[in-house]
C-alpha positions as CSV (number, residue, x, y, z in Angstrom):
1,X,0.0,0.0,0.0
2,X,0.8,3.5,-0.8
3,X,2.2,5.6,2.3
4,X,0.1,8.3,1.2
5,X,-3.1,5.8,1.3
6,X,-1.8,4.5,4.5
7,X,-2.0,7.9,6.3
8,X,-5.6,8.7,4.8
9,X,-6.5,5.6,5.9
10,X,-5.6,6.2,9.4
11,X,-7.0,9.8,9.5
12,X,-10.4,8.2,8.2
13,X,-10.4,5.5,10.8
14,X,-10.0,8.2,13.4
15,X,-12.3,10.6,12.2
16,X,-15.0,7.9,12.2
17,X,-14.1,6.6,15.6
18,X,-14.4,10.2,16.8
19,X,-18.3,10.9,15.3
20,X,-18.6,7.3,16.8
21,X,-18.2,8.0,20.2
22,X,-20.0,11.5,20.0
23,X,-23.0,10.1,18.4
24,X,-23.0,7.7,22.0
25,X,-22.3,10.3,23.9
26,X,-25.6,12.4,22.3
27,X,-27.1,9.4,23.3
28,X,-26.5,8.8,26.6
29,X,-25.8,12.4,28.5
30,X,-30.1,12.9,28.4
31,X,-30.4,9.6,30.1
32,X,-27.1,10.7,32.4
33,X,-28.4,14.7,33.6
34,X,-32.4,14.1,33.0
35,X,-32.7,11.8,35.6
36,X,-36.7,12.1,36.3
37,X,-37.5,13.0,32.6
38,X,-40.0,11.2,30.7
39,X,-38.8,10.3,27.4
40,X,-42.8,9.3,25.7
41,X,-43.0,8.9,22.3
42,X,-45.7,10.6,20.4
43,X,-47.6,6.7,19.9
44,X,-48.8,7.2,23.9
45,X,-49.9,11.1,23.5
46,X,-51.9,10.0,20.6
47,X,-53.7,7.3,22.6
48,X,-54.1,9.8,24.8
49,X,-55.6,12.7,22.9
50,X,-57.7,9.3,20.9
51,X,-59.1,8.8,24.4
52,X,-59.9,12.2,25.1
53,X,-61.8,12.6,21.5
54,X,-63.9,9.2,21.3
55,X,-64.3,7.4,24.9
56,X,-65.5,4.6,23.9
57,X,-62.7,3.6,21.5
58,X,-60.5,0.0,21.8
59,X,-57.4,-0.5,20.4
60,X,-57.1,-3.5,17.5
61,X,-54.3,-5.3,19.2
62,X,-52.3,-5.5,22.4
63,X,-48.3,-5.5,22.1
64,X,-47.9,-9.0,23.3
65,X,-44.3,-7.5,24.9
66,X,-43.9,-4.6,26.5
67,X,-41.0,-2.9,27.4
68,X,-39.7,-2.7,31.2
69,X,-39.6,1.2,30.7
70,X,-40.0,3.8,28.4
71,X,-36.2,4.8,28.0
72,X,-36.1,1.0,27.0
73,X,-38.4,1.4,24.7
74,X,-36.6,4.1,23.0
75,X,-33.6,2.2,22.6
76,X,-34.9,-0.3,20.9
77,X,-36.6,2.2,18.4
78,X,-33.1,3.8,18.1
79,X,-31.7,0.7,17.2
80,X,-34.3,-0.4,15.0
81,X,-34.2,3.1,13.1
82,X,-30.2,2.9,13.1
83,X,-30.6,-0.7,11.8
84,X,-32.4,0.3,9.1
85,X,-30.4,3.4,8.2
86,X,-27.5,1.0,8.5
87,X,-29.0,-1.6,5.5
88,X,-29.9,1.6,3.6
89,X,-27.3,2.8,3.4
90,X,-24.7,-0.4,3.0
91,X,-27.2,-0.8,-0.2
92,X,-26.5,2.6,-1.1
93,X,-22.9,2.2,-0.8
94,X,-22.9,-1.3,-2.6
95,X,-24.7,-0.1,-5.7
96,X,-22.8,2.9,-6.7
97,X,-19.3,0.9,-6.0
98,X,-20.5,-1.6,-8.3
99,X,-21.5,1.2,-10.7
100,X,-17.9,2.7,-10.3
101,X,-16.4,-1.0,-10.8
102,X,-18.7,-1.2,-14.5
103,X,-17.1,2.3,-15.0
């Protein structure tokens, strides 16, 4: 390898370990400093204002799990939703390298 392609390398593989650690760290200091917060997603404020507008209605379905906590549950939605982005993207990625390779 190329010392030149070496270094950029390494300045890339630091660079991404950096925005690594400071995407965890957005995601843990609110669960570190916001101790009593509630963390609700907008799914139990619109049961909520459902309830309010038409007493009488039932839900379709019950989740036949449900979370231990809400700051659980939000985790797992981050990690669903990071998943996802994660696929996307790797699809993304794949595609136009193998449009650069036919190049």
């Amino acid at each position: 390898m190329d010392t030149k392609v070496k270094d950029n390398h390494k300045f890339n593989l630091g660079k991404n370990m950096i925005l690594f650690f400071l995407v965890v760290l957005l995601a843990i200091t609110p669960l570190l400093f916001l101790k009593d917060a509630e963390f609700e997603g907008a799914d139990g404020q619109a049961e909520e204002a459902i309830t309010e507008i038409a007493t009488d209605y039932e839900p379709w379905f019950e989740p036949f799990w449900e979370p231990p906590s809400g700051e659980i549950e939000s985790l797992l939605f981050s990690l669903q939703a990071g998943l996802g982005a994660g696929i996307i993207g790797y699809a993304i990625g794949y595609l136009k390298g193998k449009n650069k390779q036919e190049k």
